[in-house]
C-alpha positions, -999 to +999 in steps of 0.1 A: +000+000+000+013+036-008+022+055+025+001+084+029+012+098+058+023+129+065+044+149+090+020+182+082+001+186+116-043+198+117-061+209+144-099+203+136-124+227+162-156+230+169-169+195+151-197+176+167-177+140+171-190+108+169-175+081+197-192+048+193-180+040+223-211+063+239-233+060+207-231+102+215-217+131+198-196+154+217-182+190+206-144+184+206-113+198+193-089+174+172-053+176+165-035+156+142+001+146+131+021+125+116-012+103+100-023+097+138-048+115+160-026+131+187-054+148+214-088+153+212-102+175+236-134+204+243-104+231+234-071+226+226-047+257+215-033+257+181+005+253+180+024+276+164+024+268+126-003+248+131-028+251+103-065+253+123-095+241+102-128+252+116-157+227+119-183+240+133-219+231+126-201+198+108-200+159+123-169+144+125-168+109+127-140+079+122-133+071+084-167+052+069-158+017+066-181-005+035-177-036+043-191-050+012-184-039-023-166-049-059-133-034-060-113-054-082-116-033-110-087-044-130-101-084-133-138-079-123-161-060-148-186-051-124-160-038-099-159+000-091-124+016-086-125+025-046-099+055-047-128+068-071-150+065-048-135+076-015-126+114-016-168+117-020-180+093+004-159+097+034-148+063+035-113+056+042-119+016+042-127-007+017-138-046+021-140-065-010-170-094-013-155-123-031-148-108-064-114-122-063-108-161-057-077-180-052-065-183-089-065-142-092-062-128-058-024-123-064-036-098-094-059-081-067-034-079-045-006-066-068-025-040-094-054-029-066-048-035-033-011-020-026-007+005-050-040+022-032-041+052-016-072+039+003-072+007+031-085-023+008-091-059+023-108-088+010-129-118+014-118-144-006-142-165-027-148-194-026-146-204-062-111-204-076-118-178-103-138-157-080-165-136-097-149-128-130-178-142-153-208-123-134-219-093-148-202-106-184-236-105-206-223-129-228-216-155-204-242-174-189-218-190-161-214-180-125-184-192-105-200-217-086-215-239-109-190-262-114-179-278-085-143-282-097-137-247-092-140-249-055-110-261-043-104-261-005-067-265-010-056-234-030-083-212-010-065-215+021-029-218+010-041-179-009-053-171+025-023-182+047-002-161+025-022-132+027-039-128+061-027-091+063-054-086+035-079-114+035-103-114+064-129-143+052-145-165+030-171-155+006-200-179-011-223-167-033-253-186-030-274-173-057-308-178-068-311-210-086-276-228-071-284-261-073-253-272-053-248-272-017-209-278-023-195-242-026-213-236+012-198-273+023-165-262+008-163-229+025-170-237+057-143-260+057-120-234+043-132-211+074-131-238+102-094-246+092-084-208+087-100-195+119-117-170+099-157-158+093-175-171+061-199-142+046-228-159+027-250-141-001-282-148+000-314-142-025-346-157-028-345-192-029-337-218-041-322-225-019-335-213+007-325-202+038-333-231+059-310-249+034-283-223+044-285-227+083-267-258+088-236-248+077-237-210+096-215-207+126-210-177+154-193-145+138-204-157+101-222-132+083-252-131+057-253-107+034-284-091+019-307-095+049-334-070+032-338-088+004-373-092-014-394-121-020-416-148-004-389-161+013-373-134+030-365-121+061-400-110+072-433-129+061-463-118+050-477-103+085-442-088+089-429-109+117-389-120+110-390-159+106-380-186+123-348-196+106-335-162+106-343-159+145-322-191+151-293-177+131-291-148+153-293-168+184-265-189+173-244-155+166-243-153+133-240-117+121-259-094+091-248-070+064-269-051+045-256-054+008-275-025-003-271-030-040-306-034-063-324-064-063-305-072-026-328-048-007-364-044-005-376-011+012-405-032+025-386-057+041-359-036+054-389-011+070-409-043+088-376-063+099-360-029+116-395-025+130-394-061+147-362-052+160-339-076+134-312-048+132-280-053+107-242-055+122-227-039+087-241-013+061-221-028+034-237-010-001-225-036-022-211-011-043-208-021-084-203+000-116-242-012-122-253+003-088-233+030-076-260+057-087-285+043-071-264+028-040-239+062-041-213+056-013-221+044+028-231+079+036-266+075+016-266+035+024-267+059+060-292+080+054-318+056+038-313+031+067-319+058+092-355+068+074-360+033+077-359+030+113-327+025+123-311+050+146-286+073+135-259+066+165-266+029+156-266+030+115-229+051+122-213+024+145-226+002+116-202+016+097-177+026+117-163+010+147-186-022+138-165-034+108-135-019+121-134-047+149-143-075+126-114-071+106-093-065+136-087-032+132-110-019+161-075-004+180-065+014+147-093+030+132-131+030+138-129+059+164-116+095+174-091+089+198-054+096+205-033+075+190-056+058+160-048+068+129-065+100+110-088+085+088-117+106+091-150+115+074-161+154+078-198+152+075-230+176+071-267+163+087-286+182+061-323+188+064-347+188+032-371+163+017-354+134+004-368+106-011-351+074-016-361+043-045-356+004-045-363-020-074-395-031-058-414-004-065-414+008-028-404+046-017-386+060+013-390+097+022-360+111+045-359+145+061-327+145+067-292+127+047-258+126+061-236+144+029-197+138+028-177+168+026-141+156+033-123+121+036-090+123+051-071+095+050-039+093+080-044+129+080-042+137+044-076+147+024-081+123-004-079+139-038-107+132-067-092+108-093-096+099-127-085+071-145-084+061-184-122+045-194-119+007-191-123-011-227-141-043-217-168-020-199-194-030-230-192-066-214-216-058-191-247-063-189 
């Protein structure tokens, strides 16, 4: 990864903070140097030389973390290019979803991942070729419909090698899989590598009672809003059984915001019944990032949904941050984490918010990005050259 930091010293004042440690906001002063936060306090003196940058009437809070998206956007056609994304969205952190497997991680690793300005880390997928034929509209494959492509071997000699980067296992298990392997296969990969398996699911088949069996504490499902008859909520809005049992087991739930992934309807009666997500991943691709835009209106449209705004920020915050185990790093304002911070405005207005279902959400107020900085240093709008396989998609 490029080092971004810098010896150049801030001092940020007057900024209502956000410590998920209190779920509160406090009005604090922070000073920063050498890509760390050195002090944070209710009034700290500027140093001499010290450039001041006032904050008031702005929420500061630790760098957004999306802890689902498609990032590989060198081998993945569908993949969005996260230093794109990040000087918008205050999000400092990046966690790829399986779009990488264990034949073309290294490529990830090598072309994406190090040369980044921004933190990228990665679940692993299952599949040896990871996700490179989906979203290809001329091939009608997806990786896990051969079984010989998921190969427990290779998948955790990749991960051994690269457990600075990789923090799980992915498996897609998409509408119409009719193969239990890949989830067989990958929970074998995470008992042996100590390490979470995150599980895509859609309406069935399979189902989700076809899923449980193999989920263990700490796994997480992704897409837990998704629409259909057999999703999280039934038809008199009460969260069902199977999905219950999964969260008594400890098994943990992302959002995947994407399209088809989130119902408006669902996500409305399951925050209602008190079936709350650990993660707002957005689930980020070239095909939905103007609908999904960036964690900050993945934010916003959860919070007009019904989920609290102290709780929809440690969502995205402090929440991923320790289950990549980087909870004493970043995640939070205070001495001695690095500065990767997201300078925010709570505007107020009449928002209103579409899904693919047909179903509205009207917000009166949406959290708006105005400045990522990333160990100190704001992050810097980039563009790149146009990619030439982009007509692949579909």
């Amino acid at each position: 990864m490029a080092d971004t930091q810098s010896s150049n010293k801030l001092l940020l004042t007057g900024a209502q903070v956000f410590d998920p440690s209190t779920l509160g906001f406090q009005r604090w002063d922070v000073r920063i140097g050498d890509g760390k936060i050195l002090d944070v306090g209710p009034t700290l003196a500027a140093r001499a030389g010290e450039p001041v940058q006032d904050c008031r009437g702005k929420l500061l809070l630790p760098g957004l973390v999306d802890f689902h998206l498609h990032c590989f956007r060198q081998g993945q056609v569908l993949s969005v290019d996260a230093e794109d994304v990040a000087p918008c969205a205050g999000t400092t952190t990046f966690v790829d979803g399986g779009s990488s497997g264990s034949m073309n991680f290294q490529a990830f690793r090598e072309h994406v991942i190090e040369p980044a300005d921004v933190r990228i880390l990665a679940f692993l997928n299952i599949s040896a070729i990871g996700m490179v034929s989906v979203g290809a509209s001329t091939v009608s494959f997806f990786e896990n419909d051969d079984d010989r492509l998921l190969d427990v071997a290779s998948a955790i000699e990749v991960i051994e090698k690269n457990r600075d980067i990789l923090v799980g296992v992915k498996v897609r298990m998409y509408t119409g899989l009719a193969s239990l392997a890949a989830l067989r296969n990958g929970r074998e990969v995470a008992e042996r590598t100590r390490l979470p398996m995150m599980v895509h699911i859609a309406p069935g088949p399979p189902s989700f009672e076809d899923i449980l069996p193999f989920l263990r504490a700490g796994d997480i499902v992704t897409h837990i809003y998704h629409g259909g008859a057999d999703s999280l909520v039934n038809a008199n809005g009460q969260v069902r059984p199977a999905f219950n049992e999964a969260r008594t087991r400890g098994v943990e739930f992302d959002v995947g915001l994407d399209r088809v992934h989130t119902s408006f309807a669902v996500a409305r009666a399951g925050l209602a019944a008190g079936f709350l997500p650990h993660y707002l991943g957005t689930d980020m691709t070239l095909l939905n990032r103007r609908l999904t835009v960036d964690v900050p209106t993945t934010i916003s449209k959860m919070v007009a949904l019904g989920l609290p705004l102290e709780t929809a920020l440690t969502a995205a915050t402090a929440g991923p941050a320790a289950k990549v185990g980087l909870g004493k790093i970043i995640g939070g304002v205070e001495p001695g984490m690095e500065a990767d911070l997201a300078i925010c405005e709570l505007c107020e207005g009449n928002f209103v918010y579409k899904d693919t279902y047909g179903n509205d959400c009207r917000a009166t107020r949406r959290l708006v990005p105005l400045q990522t900085l990333r160990r100190g240093k704001p992050l810097e709008k980039i563009v790149r050259k146009i990619r030439k396989y982009d007509f692949l998609m579909k």
